[in-house]
C-alpha positions as CSV (number, residue, x, y, z in Angstrom):
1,X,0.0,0.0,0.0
2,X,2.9,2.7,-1.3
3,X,1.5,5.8,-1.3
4,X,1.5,7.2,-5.4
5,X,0.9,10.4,-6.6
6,X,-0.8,12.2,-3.1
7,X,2.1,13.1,-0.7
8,X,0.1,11.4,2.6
9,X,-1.9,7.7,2.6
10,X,-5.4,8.9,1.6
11,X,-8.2,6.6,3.4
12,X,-9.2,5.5,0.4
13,X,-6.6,4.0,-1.2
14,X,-6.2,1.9,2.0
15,X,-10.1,0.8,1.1
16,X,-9.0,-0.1,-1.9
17,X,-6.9,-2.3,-0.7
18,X,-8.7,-3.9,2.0
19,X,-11.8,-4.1,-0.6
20,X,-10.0,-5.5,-3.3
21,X,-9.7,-2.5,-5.7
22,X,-13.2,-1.4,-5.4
23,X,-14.0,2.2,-4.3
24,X,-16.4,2.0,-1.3
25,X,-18.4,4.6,-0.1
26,X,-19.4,6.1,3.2
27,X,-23.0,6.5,4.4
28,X,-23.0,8.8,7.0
29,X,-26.1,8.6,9.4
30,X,-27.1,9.0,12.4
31,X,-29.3,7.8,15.4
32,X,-28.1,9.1,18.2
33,X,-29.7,12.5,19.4
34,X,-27.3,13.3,22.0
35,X,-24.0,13.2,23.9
36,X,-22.6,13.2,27.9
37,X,-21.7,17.0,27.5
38,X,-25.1,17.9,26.2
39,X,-26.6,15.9,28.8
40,X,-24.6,17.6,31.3
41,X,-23.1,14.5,33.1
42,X,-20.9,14.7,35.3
43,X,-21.3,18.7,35.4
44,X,-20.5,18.6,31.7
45,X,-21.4,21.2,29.1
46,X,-21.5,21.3,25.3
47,X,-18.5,21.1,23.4
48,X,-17.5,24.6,22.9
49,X,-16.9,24.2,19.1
50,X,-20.3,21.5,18.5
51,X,-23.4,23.1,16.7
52,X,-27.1,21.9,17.6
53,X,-27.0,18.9,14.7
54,X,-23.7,17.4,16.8
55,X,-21.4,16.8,13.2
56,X,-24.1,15.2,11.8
57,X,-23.6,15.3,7.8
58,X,-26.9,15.5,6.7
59,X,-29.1,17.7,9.3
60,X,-32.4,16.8,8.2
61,X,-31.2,12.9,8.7
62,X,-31.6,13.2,12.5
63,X,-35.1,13.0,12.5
64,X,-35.6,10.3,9.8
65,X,-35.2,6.3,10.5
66,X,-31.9,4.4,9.6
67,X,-33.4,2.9,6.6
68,X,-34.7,6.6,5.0
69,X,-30.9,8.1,5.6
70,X,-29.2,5.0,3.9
71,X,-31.6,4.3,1.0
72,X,-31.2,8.5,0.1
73,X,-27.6,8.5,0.6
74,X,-27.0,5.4,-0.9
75,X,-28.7,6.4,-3.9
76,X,-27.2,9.9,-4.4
77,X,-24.2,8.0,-4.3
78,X,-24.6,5.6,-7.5
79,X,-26.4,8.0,-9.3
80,X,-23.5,10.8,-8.9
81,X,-20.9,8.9,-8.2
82,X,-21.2,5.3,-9.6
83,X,-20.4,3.9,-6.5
84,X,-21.0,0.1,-5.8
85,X,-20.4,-0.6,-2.2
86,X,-20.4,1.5,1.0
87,X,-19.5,1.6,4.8
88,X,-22.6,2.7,6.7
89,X,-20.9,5.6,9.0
90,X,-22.7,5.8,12.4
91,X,-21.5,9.4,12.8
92,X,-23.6,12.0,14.2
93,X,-23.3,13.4,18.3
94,X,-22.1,10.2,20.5
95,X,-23.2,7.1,18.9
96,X,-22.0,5.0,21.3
97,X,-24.0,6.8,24.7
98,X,-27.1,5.1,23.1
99,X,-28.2,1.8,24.3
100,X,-26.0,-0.6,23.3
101,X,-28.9,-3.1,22.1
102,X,-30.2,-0.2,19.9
103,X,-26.9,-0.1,18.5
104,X,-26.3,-3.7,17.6
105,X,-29.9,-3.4,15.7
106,X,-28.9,-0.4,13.8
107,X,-25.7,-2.0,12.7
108,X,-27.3,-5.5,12.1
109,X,-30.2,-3.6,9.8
110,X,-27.3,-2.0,8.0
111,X,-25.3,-4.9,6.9
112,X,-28.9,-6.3,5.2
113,X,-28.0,-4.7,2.5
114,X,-25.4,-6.5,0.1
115,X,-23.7,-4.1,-1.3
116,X,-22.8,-2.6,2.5
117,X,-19.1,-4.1,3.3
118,X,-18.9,-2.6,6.7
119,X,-19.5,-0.6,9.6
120,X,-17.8,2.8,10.8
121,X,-19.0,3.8,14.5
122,X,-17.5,7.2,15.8
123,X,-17.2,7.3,19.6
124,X,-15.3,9.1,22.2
125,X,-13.4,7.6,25.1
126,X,-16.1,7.5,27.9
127,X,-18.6,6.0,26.3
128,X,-16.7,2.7,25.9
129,X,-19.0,0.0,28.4
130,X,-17.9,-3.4,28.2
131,X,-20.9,-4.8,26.1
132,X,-20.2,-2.3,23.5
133,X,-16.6,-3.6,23.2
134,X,-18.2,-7.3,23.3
135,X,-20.7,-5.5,19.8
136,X,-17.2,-4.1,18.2
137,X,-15.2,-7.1,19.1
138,X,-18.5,-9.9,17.4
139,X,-19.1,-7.5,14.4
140,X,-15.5,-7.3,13.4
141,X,-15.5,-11.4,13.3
142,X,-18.3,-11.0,10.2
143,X,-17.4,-7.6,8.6
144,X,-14.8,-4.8,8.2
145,X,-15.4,-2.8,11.2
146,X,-14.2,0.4,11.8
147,X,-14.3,2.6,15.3
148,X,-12.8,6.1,15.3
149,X,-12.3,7.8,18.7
150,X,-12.9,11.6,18.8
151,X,-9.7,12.3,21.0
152,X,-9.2,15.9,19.4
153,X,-6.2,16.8,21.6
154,X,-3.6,14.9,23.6
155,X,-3.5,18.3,25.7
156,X,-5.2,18.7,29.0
157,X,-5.5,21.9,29.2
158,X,-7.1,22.2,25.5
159,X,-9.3,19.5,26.3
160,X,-10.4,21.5,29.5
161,X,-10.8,24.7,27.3
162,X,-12.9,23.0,24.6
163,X,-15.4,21.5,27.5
164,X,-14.6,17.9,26.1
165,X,-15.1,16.2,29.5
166,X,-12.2,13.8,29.3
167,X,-8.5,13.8,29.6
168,X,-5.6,12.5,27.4
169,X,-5.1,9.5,29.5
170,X,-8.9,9.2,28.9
171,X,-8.1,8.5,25.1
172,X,-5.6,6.3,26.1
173,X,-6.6,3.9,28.0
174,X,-9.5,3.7,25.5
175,X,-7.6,3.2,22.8
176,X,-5.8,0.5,24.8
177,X,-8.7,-1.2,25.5
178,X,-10.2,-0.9,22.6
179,X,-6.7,-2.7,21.0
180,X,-6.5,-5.2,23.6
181,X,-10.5,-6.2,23.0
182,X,-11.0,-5.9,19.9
183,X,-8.0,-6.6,17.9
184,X,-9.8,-7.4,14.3
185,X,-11.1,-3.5,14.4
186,X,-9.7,-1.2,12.5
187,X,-8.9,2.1,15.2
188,X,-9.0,5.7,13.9
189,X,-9.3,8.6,15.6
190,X,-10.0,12.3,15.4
191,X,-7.5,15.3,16.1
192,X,-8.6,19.1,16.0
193,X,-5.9,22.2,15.3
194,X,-6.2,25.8,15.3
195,X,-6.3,25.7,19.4
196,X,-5.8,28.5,21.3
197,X,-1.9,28.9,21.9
198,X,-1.2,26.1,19.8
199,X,2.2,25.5,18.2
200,X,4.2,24.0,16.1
201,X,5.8,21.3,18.2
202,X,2.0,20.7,19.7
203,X,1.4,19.3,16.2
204,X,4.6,17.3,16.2
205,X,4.1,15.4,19.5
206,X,0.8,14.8,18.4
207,X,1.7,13.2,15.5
208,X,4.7,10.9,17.5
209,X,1.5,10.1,20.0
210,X,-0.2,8.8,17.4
211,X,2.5,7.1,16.4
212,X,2.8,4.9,19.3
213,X,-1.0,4.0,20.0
214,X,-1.7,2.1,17.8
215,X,-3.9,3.2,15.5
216,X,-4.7,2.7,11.4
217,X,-5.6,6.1,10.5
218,X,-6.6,9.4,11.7
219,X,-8.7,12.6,10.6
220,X,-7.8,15.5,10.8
221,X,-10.1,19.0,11.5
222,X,-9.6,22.0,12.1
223,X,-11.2,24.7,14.5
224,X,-13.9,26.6,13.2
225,X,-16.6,28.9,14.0
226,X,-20.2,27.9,13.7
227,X,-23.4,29.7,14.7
228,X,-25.1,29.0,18.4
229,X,-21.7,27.9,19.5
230,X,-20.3,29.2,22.9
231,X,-17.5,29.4,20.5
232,X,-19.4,31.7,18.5
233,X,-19.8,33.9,21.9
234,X,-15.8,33.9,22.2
235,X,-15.3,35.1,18.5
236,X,-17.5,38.2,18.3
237,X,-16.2,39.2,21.6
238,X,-12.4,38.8,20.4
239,X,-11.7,35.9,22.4
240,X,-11.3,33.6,19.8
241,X,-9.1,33.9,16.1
242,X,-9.3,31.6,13.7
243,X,-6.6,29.9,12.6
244,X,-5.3,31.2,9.0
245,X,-5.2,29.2,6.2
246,X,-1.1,29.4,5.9
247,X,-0.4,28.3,9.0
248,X,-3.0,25.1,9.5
249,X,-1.8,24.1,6.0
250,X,2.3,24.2,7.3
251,X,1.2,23.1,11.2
252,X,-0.9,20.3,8.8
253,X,2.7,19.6,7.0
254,X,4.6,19.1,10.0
255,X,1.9,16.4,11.8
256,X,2.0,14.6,8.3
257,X,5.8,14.4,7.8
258,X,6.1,12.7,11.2
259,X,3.3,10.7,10.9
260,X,4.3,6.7,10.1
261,X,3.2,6.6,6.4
262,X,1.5,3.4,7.3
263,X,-1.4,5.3,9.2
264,X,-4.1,6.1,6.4
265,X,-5.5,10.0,6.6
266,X,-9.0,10.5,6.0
267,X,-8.8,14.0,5.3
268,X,-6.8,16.9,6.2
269,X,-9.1,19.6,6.9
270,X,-13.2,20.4,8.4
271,X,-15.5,21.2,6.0
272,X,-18.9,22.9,7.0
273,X,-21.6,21.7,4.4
274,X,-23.9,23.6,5.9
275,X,-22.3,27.0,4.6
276,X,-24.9,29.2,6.3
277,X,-24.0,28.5,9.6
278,X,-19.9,29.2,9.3
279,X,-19.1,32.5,11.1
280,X,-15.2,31.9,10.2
281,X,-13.0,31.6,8.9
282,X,-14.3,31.9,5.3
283,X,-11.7,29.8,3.6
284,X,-13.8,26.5,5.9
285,X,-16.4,26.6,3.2
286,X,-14.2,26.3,0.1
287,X,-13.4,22.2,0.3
288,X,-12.1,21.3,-3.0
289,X,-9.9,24.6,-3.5
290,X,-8.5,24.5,0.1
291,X,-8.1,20.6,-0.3
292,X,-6.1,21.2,-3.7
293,X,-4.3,24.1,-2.3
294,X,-3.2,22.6,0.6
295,X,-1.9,19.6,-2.0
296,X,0.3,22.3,-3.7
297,X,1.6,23.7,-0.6
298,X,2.9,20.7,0.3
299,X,4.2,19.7,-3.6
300,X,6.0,23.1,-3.3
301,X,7.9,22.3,-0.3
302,X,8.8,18.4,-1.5
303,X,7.0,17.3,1.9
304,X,5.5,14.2,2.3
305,X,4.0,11.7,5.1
306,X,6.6,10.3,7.4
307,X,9.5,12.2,5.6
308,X,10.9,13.5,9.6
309,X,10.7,9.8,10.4
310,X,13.3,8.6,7.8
């Protein structure tokens, strides 16, 4: 799995591989309506960056039932795309803080369909009970599962100022469980930049953490500004700046080129598809250009994933 003409492991070309050449599709859903900050446990709060439809892709999904949201997606996607297989993507708010019964019906309905491969299940490190291992741990003995963590930071005191609720050692030791329990899943997780104070070595030891907990790949975001946010509050009172689009794309660079070139990317920046709701900064709702562009800056400098490590 060499990487080719991209300078970091794209996701999908690591699909490829696992599904023999064929380009597979995510369905991104969701059914879960909530999370442990929104429901305030443990003196919790909401995520100070999370908007009301909790990274839902598809807003109007959240009220429709799992077979609805797949059936429209899935058909969007072979009538615009061509696509012939997919990886349902339970993705929205904290799908794992539902019951975990719920949960295995949702992802047994899902695999009905034969041209669904797998499963994708986004979670965050306290929401890991035993019986939802047990689910991860049975489905990955019948089907390409996938879980990726929403760790975000391996800082403390980020974590603290983004109201996440749990720690770095949190995301560890669910990671490590998660490894030790489930060793047939394929582990991803989530890391955010454009934090407060942030700097460029903060990006390099994150990249060397993820490194050594093993994990297969890894998304990257970056901060933004949506509408209804306490992180909107911060911005329009000057609390808050953006991150510009320079420095994510070199603080991007750096995490990449000491990043094992084994570990598959999923993408290298946040999106907002729902356009009307960005406050900043502008350059969040341009995906293709600021994809592309960050490509080039990259090209220009001859950098590449892993290229620190060699």
């Amino acid at each position: 799995m060499q990487q080719q003409t991209l300078p970091y492991f794209p996701i999908s070309q690591f699909y490829r591989h696992i599904f023999n050449g064929v380009k597979v599709y995510k369905i991104s859903v969701a059914v879960a309506d909530t999370c442990p900050n929104r429901e305030g446990i443990r003196g919790m709060q909401t995520c100070r960056f999370c908007d009301q439809w909790g990274s839902a892709a598809y807003g109007d999904h959240l009220k429709m039932p799992l077979k609805e949201q797949i059936e429209r997606v899935r058909k969007t996607l072979i009538e615009k795309r061509g696509a012939e297989k997919f990886l349902v993507y339970f993705q929205a708010y904290t799908t794992t803080f539902t019951r975990v019964k719920k949960l295995r019906e949702e992802m047994e309905f899902a695999l009905t369909y034969p041209d669904v491969v797998g499963l994708v299940v986004g979670t965050r490190p306290d929401c890991l009970s035993d019986s939802l291992i047990d689910a991860f741990n049975e489905m990955s003995e019948r089907t390409f599962m996938a879980v990726e963590m929403g760790v975000q930071s391996f800082d403390n005191k980020q974590l603290e100022w983004m109201y996440r609720g749990h720690s770095a050692e949190d995301s560890l030791r669910g990671l490590q469980r998660l490894r030790d329990k489930c060793p047939k899943v394929n582990l991803g997780m989530h890391l955010m930049f454009g934090l407060p104070g942030e700097t460029d070595q903060d990006v390099i030891d994150a990249a060397l953490k993820v490194n050594e907990v093993g994990v297969q790949n890894v998304k990257l975001h970056h901060l933004h500004v949506l509408k209804n946010t306490p992180l909107e509050d911060d911005y329009n009172k000057g609390e808050f700046v953006p991150v510009e689009r320079e420095v994510y794309f070199h603080r991007t660079t750096l995490f990449l080129q000491h990043l094992r070139k084994d570990i598959a990317v999923h993408r290298l920046a946040a999106f907002s598809p729902r356009w009307d709701e960005l406050v900043a900064p502008a350059w969040t709702s341009h995906k293709m250009k600021s994809y592309s562009d960050m490509l080039e800056f990259m090209h220009e400098r001859g950098a590449y994933q892993g290229q620190a490590l060699e």
